[in-house]
N, C-alpha and C positions, 0 to 999 in steps of 0.2 A: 504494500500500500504506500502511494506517494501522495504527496500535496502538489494540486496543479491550479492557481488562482484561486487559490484559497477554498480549495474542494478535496477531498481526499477520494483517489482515485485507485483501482485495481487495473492489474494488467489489459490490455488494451483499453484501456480510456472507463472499464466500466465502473459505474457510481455504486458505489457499497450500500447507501443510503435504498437507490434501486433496488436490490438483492434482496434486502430486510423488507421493503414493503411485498416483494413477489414473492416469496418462502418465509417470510414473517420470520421473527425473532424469539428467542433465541436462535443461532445459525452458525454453525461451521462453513468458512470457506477456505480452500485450497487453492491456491497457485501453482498451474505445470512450470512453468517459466522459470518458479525460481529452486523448484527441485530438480529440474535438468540443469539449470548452472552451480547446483550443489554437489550435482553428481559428475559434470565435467569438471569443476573442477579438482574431485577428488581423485580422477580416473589422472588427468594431465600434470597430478603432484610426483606422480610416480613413472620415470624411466626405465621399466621392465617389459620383458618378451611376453612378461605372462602374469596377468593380475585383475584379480576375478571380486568384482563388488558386490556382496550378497545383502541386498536389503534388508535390514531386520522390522519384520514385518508388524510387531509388539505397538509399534508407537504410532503406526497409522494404517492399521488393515482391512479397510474399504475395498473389496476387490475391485474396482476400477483405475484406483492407487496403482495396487500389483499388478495392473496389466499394462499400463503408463511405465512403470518404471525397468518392467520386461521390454517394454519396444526399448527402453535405453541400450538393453543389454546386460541388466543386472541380473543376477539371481535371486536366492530367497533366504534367507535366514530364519528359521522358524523354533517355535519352543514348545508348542502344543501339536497335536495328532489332529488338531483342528484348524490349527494353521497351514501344516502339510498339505489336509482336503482344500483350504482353500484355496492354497497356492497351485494345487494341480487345475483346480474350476479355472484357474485368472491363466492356465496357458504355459503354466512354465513347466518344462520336462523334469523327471525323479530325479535327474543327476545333477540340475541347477538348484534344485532344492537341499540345503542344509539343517536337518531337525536338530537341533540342541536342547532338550528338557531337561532340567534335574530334579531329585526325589518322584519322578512317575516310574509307576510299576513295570515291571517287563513284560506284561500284557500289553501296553501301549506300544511300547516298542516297537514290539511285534508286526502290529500295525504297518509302524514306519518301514519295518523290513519288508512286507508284503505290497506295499507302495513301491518300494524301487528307493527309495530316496538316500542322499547321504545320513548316514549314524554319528551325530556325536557324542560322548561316553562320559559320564563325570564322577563315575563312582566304583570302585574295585570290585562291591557284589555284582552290580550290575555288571559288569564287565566277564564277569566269571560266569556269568549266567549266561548273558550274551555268548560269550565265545562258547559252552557248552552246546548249544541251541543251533547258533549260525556262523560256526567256525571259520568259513571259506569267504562270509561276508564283508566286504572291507569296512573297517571303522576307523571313526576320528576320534583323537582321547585328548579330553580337554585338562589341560595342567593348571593348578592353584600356584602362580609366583612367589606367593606371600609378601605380596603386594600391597601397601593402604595407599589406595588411590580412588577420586572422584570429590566429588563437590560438599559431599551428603554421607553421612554414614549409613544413609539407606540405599546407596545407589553403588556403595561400594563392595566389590564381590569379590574381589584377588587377595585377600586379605588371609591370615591364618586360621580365623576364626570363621570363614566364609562356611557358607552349606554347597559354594560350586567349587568344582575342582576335584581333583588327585592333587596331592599335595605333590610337590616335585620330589620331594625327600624319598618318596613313596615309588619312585621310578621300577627300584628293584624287584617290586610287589606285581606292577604290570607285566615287566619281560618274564615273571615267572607264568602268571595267565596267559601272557601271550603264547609261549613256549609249549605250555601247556596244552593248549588244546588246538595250536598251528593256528592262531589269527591270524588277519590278515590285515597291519595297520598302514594306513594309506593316507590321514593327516598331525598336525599336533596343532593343537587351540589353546587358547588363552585370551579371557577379558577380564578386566580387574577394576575399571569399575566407568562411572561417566563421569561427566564436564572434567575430563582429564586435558588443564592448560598445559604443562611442564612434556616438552618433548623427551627430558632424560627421561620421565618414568614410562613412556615407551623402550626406549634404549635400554633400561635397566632389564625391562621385561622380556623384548628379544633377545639377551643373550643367553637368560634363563631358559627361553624355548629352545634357542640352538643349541644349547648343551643336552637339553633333552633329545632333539628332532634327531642329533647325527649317534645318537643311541639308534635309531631305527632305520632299516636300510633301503625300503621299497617305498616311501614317502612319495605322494603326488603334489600335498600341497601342504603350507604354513598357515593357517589363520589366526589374526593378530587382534579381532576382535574387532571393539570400538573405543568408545568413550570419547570422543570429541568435544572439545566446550563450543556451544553456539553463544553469539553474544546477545543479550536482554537488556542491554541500555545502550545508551551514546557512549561511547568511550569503553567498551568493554570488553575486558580481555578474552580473548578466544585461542582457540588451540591453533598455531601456524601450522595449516597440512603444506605448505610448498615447502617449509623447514624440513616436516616429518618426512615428507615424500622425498625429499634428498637424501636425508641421515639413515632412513628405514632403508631405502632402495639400495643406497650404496653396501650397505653392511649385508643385505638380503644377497645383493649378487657374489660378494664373497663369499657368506655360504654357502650358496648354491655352487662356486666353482671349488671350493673344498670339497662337499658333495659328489659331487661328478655325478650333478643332475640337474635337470632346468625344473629346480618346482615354479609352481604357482602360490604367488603370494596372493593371501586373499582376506578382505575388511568387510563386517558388517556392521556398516552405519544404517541408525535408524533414526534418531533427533537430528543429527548433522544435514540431512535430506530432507529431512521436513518440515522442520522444526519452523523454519523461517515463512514456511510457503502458507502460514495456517494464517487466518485472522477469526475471530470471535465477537459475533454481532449478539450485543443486548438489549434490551430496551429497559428505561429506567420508571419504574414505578414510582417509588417517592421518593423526595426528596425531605429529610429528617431532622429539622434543630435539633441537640440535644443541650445541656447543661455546659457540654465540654469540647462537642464531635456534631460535625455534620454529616449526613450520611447520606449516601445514592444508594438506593437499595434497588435491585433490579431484576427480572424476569428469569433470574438464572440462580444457581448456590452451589454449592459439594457434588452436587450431581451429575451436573455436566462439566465443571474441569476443577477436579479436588488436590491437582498438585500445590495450589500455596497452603492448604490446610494440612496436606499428607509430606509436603517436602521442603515447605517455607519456599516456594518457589515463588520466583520475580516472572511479573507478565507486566510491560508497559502497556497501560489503559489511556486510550484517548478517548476527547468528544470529539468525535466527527457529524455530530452537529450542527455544531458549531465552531470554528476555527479562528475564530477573533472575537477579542470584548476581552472582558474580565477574568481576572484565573483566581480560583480561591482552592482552599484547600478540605480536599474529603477523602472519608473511609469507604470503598467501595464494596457494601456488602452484598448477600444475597436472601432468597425466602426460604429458603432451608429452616427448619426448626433445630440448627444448630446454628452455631457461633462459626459463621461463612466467611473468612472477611480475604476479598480478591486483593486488597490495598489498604494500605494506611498512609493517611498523611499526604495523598496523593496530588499534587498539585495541576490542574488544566483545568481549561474555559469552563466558564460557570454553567451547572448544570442545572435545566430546570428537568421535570419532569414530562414523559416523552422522549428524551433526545435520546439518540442512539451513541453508545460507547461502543468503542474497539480494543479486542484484547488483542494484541500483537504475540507473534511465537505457540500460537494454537494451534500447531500444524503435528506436535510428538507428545505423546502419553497425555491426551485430554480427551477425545470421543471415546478411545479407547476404552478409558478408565471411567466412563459415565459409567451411571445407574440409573434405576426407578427410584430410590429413597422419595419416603413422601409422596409416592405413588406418580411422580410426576413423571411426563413425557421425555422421553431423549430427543435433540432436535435434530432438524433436517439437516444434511451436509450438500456443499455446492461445489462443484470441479469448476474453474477457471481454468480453461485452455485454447491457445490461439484465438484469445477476443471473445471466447462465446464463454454462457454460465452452463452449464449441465447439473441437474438434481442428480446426485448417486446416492442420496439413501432419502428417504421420505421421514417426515416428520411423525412419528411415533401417537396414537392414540389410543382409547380406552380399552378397543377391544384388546391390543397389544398387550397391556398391564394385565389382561385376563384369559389371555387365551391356553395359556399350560396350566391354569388353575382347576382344581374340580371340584367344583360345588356342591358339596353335599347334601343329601337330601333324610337326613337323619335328624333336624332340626327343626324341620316344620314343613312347609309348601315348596317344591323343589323349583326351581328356576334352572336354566340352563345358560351356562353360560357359554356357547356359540355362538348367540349376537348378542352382545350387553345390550346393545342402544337398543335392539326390541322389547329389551327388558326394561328400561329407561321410557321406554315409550309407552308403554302398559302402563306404568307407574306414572307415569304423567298424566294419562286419561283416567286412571280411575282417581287421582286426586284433584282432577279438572285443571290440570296446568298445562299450558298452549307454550310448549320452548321446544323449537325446533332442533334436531338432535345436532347436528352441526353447529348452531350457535350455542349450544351447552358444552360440545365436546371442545370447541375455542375457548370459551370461558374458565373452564375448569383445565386448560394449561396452565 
């Protein structure tokens, strides 16, 4: 989103403000534009024969996302048996697909082994169980650096304390399993955690890998993971990929010619890619004096993007309402029946009630991590590409909040609930109330 005469604008020229009245508000929207130059430019940091970008699917998996980001050429980075299926629906083939899950059962596994897909391993039982099971199948074994890295102590996973990983120490544990039952290992992994700025703690991390990887002598590829820092304000520091893509590449190709093999180096960014391309349309109910705090409280809460409540996460909030006057300062909260607060202290153009706010960096771990809490709707999502808006997910209503439910009929007069709003509508004729079900199911957003 840019400012163009004092209007804030989306890629090709379109009005945000438009978008909010045609798909109402609350609203996810995505930018192609600026996930293909997040992803060129992570592809053009790196001078190698051979290096393979696997999306990680976690932060924004819309299959329309994942078939955008397939025409790039990427693959898949996946962590559920349900990201796998959807990653095979959006087009990508079993062998650009990478499953990474840890603590699921070998039952799911399983699964992934019967899809075709790459196997990645992060746990010794599992591994032994595995290789019992599908000896001949190749596997990727994901190593714990013992690494404290990332922004957030919830986001950090390389750590010694982590639940992912084989601990590296633990190396000798593996080649005895591998030995064991003739695996077949074919990568070595490692991520240790996100908004990692500091390129050494890359460095530190790749050599911990290559000590491992040249343990193993049939290796196809190296996966380095993620964690990139995106920036979230003016002035904010961010991870330099054309630094990393130099100091990773160069040290990469020496191992590889100690080696004496051309692997494939390979990253899955999921925030890095999307992170930027997101904006978040509200609309502001009221506007709140209090004693101490002014407050914009607005059509959204915890439910549709709960990272500053779950990570103290920064989202810069604009009025794009308004773009000149007066700037004062407020707490951007939400209707959530908890303590929702998007911002504190936030300073921009005075808000009345009505105006539309923008959450900027809505693009990684926000639709995702939506809910029902409060029974309320998830909202619509908008694909911005080449100038045109696309709906790819529909705005969420009542029947949706009831449809896996079963209402039982143990309590009194059984009702069905396969059409609520039928039910809604009975309910309104026998108590003589004339509300058309569509303006009640808009109301009760």
């Amino acid at each position: 989103m840019y400012l163009n005469n004092n209007q804030y604008l989306l890629e090709g020229g379109i009005d945000p403000l438009q978008l909010g009245e045609k798909y109402e508000c609350p609203l996810y929207i995505y930018e192609t534009s600026i996930m293909k130059k997040q992803y060129d430019r992570l592809v053009n940091a790196f001078d190698l024969k051979k290096l393979k970008i696997n999306y990680a699917c976690k932060a924004l998996n819309n299959i329309s996302v994942l078939k955008f980001f397939k025409s790039l050429g990427a693959g898949l980075d996946t962590v559920s048996i349900q990201e796998v299926k959807v990653g095979l629906l959006a087009g990508f083939r079993p062998e650009d697909i990478i499953y990474t899950p840890n603590c699921v059962s070998i039952e799911e596994i399983s699964q992934a082994v019967t899809l075709g897909v790459k196997i990645n391993i992060d746990n010794l039982s599992i591994l032994e169980q595995f290789g019992s099971m599908y000896p001949h199948y190749p596997v990727c074994i994901r190593i714990n650096p013992h690494i404290m890295a990332g922004g957030n102590s919830k986001i950090s996973v390389g750590h010694i304390d982590s639940k992912f990983g084989i601990s590296f120490h633990q190396t000798p544990h593996i080649h005895r399993i591998v030995k064991a039952h003739e695996m077949v290992v074919e990568g070595i992994h490692m991520h240790t955690g996100s908004d990692i700025m500091d390129i050494d703690v890359f460095l530190q991390g790749a050599e911990i890998l290559f000590e491992v990887a040249a343990e193993f002598k049939d290796l196809n590829y190296i996966d380095f993971g993620s964690g990139f820092k995106v920036p979230y304000k003016e002035e904010d520091i961010e991870t330099d990929i054309e630094e990393l893509g130099e100091k990773i590449g160069q040290r990469f190709k020496k191992f590889t010619y100690d080696y004496g093999r051309n692997l494939t180096l390979m990253f899955e960014p999921g925030k890095f890619l999307v992170s930027e391309s997101g904006t978040f349309l509200v609309k502001v109910n009221v506007v709140k004096q209090t004693t101490s705090t002014v407050f914009a409280g607005v059509d959204s809460g915890l439910n549709h993007l709960i990272r500053p409540m779950l990570y103290d996460s920064y989202h810069k909030i604009i009025n794009i309402s308004k773009t000149e006057g007066r700037q004062r300062v407020y707490n951007i909260v939400g209707y959530i029946c908890e303590t929702d607060t998007f911002g504190v202290n936030r300073k921009m153009t005075e808000i009345n009630e009505g105006d539309i706010l923008a959450f900027k960096n809505a693009g990684a771990y926000c639709f995702t991590m939506a809910s029902n809490y409060n029974s309320r709707y998830r909202p619509a999502e908008v694909l911005i590409h080449e100038g045109k808006d696309y709906l790819i997910r529909e705005r969420e209503n009542l029947e949706d909040i009831l449809r896996n439910q079963v209402n039982l009929d143990i309590f009194g007069e059984p009702k069905s609930l396969q059409s609520p709003m039928s039910d809604l509508n009975s309910f309104e004729l026998e108590n003589s109330i004339n509300v058309d079900p569509k303006t009640l199911d808009h109301h009760v957003q």
